[in-house]
C-alpha positions as CSV (number, residue, x, y, z in Angstrom):
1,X,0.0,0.0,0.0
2,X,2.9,2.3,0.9
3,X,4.3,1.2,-2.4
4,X,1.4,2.8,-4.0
5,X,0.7,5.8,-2.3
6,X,4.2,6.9,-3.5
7,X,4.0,5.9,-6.7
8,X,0.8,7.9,-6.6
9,X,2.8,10.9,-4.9
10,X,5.4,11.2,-7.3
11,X,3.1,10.6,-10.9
12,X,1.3,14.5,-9.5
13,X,4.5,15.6,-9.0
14,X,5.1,14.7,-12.5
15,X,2.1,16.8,-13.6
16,X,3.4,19.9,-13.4
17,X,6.5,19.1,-14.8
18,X,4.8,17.7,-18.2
19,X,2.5,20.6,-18.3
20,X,5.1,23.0,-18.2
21,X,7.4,21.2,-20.9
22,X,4.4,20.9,-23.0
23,X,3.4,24.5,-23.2
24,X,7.1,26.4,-23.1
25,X,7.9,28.5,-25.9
26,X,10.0,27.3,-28.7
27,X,13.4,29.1,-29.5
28,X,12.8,29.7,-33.1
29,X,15.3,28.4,-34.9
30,X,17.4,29.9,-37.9
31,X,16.5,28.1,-41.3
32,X,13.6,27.1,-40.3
33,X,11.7,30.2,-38.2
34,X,13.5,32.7,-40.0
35,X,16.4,33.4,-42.7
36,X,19.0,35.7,-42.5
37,X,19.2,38.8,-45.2
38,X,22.4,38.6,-47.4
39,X,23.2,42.9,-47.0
40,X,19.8,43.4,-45.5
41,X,18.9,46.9,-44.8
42,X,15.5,48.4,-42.6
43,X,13.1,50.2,-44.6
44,X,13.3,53.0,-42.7
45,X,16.0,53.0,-40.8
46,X,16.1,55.0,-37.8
47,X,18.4,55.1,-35.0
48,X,17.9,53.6,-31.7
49,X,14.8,51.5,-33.0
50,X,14.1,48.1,-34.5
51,X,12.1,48.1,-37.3
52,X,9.1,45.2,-37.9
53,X,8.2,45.4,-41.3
54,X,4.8,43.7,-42.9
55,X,4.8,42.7,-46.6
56,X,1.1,42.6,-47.8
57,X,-1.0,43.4,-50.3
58,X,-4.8,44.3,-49.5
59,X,-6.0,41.8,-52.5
60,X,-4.4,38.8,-50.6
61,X,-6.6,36.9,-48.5
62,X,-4.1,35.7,-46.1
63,X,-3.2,39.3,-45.2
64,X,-6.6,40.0,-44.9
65,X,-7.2,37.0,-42.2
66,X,-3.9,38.3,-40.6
67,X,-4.5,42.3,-40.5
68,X,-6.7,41.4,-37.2
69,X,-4.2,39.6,-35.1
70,X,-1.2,41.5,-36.9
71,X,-3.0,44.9,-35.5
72,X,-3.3,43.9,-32.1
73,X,-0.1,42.4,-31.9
74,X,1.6,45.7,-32.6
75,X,0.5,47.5,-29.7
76,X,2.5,44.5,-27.7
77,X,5.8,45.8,-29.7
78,X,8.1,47.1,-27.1
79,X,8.7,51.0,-26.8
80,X,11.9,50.7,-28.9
81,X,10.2,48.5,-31.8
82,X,8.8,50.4,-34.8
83,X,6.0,49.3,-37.1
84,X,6.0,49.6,-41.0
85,X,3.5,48.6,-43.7
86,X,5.3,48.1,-46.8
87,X,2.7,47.3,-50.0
88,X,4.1,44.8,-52.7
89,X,3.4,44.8,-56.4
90,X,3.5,41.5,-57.3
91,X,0.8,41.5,-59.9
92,X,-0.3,44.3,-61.6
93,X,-4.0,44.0,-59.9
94,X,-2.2,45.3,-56.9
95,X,-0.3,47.9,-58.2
96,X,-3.3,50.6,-57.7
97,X,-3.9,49.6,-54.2
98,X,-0.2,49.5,-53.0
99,X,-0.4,53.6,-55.0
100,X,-3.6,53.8,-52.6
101,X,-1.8,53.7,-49.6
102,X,1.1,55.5,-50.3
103,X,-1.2,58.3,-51.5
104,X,-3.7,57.4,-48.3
105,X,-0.4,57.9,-46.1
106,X,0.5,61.5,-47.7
107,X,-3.5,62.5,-47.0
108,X,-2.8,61.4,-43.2
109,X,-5.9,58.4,-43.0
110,X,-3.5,55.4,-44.1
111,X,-3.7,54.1,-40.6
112,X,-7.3,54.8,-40.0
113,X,-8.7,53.0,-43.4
114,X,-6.0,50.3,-43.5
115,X,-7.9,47.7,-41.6
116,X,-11.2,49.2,-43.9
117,X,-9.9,48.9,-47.1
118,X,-9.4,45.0,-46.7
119,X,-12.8,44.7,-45.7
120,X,-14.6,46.9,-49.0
121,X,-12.3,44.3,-51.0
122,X,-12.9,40.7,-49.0
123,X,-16.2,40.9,-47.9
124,X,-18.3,43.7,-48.6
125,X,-16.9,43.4,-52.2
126,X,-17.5,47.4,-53.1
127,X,-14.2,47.8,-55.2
128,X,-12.8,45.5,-57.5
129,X,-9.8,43.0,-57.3
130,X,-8.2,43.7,-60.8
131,X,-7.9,46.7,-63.1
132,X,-9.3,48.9,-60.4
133,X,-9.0,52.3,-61.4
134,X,-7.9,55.4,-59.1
135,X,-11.4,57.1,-59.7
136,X,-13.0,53.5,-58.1
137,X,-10.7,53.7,-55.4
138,X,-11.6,57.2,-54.7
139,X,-14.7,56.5,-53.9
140,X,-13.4,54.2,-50.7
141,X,-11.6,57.0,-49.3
142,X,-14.7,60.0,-49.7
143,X,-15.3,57.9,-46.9
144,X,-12.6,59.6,-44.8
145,X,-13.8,63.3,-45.8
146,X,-11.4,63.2,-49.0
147,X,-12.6,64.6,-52.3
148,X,-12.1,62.1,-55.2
149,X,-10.1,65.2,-57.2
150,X,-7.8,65.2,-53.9
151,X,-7.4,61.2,-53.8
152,X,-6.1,61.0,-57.7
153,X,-4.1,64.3,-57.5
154,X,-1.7,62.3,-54.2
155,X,-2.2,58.7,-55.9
156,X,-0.8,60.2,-59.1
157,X,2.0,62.7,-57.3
158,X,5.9,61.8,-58.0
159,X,6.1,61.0,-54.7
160,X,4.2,57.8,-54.8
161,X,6.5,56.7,-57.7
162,X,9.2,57.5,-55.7
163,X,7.6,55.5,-52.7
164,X,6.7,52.6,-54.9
165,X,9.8,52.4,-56.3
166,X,11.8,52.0,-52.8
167,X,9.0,49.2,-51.7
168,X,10.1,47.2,-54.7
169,X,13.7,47.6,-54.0
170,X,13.0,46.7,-50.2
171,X,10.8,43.7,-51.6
172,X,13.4,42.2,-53.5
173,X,16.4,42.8,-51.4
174,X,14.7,40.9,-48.6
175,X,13.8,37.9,-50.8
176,X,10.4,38.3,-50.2
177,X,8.2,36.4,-52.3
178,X,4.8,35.8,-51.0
179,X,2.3,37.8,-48.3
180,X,1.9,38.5,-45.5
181,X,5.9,38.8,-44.6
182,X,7.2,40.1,-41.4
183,X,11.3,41.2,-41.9
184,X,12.8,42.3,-38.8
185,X,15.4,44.9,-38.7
186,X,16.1,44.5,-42.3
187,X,17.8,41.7,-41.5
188,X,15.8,38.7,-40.7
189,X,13.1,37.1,-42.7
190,X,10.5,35.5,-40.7
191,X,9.5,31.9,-42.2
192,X,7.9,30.1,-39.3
193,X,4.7,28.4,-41.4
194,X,1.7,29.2,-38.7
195,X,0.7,32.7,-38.3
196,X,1.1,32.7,-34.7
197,X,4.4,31.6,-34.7
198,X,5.3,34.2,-37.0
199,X,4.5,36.5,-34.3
200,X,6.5,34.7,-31.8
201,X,9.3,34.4,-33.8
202,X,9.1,38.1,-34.7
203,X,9.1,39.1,-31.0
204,X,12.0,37.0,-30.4
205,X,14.3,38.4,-33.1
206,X,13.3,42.1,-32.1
207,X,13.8,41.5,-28.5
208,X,17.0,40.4,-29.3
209,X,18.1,43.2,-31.2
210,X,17.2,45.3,-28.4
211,X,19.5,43.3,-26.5
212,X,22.1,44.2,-28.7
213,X,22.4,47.7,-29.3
214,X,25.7,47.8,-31.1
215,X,23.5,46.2,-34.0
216,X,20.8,49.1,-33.8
């Protein structure tokens, strides 16, 4: 009987143990949570900060399930860390919606109808996913007080080239070839294949930039 009770005693002891191993977080692992950047540079760089940059497109689905958990993930970025959207152009259906926010950002609403604009394209289906045109698009952001004359004349302004031009160089310098894509610092490439674990993984690398602030 004695035999039993401590066998008993030490398999709840046990319990704990299990539990805790079960549920620890993973160290992500390089090559297979995230790659590292050959000459990898921020897209903004500035001082003192690590950058977390998203690669999306607001015709992609995926980002569109992600823009949710991505946006309340952010506010969980430590003081130091530093947020950037950076629109791709993979396909020329996106190229007028990657203009859109670049000429949303210069109007000062980009943050306000970012979450939006995924939902007039995924579900409530008012603008088109191909050959949208800027005076369509407009129309999205008269919903933020902007005039459709004032939408064109900053979705057509030198400065969006300009800014479209240095999110394709950013693109392909970080090897990015699908959406959503978190690069950290410029450096790291975050690969891990769940969408949650990109977000651990992504935490991890900046907190350990942070850490090391001769690399900042």
């Amino acid at each position: 009987m004695n035999l039993l009770l401590r066998l008993a005693a030490i398999a709840l002891l046990a319990l704990p143990i299990t539990s805790i191993a079960a549920t620890a977080p993973r160290t992500p692992v390089q090559g297979e949570d995230y790659e590292v950047i050959d000459d990898g540079a921020p897209y903004q760089s500035v001082k003192g900060t690590v950058e977390v940059a998203e690669v999306f497109g607001y015709p992609c689905s995926h980002c569109a399930h992600f823009e949710p958990t991505l946006e309340a993930w952010v506010k969980t970025l430590p003081k130091q860390a530093r947020f950037v959207a950076v629109p791709a152009d993979f396909r020329d259906a996106w190229i007028p919606f990657a203009r859109a926010y670049f000429a949303a950002q210069s109007l000062g609403i980009a943050q306000r109808s970012h979450a939006a604009m995924y939902t007039a394209l995924h579900d409530e289906q008012s603008l088109p996913m191909s050959d949208a045109s800027p005076e369509e698009i407009a129309t999205f952001y008269q919903r933020y007080g902007i005039a459709p004359a004032r939408f064109i004349a900053a979705y057509n302004a030198a400065t969006v080239d300009a800014q479209m031009k240095h999110a394709h160089d950013f693109i392909v310098r970080s090897e990015v070839d699908g959406t959503p894509t978190i690069i950290v610092a410029g450096r790291y490439k975050v690969t891990t294949n769940s969408r949650e674990g990109q977000l651990a993984t992504a935490m991890w690398l900046v907190k350990r930039e942070l850490a090391t602030p001769a690399r900042r």
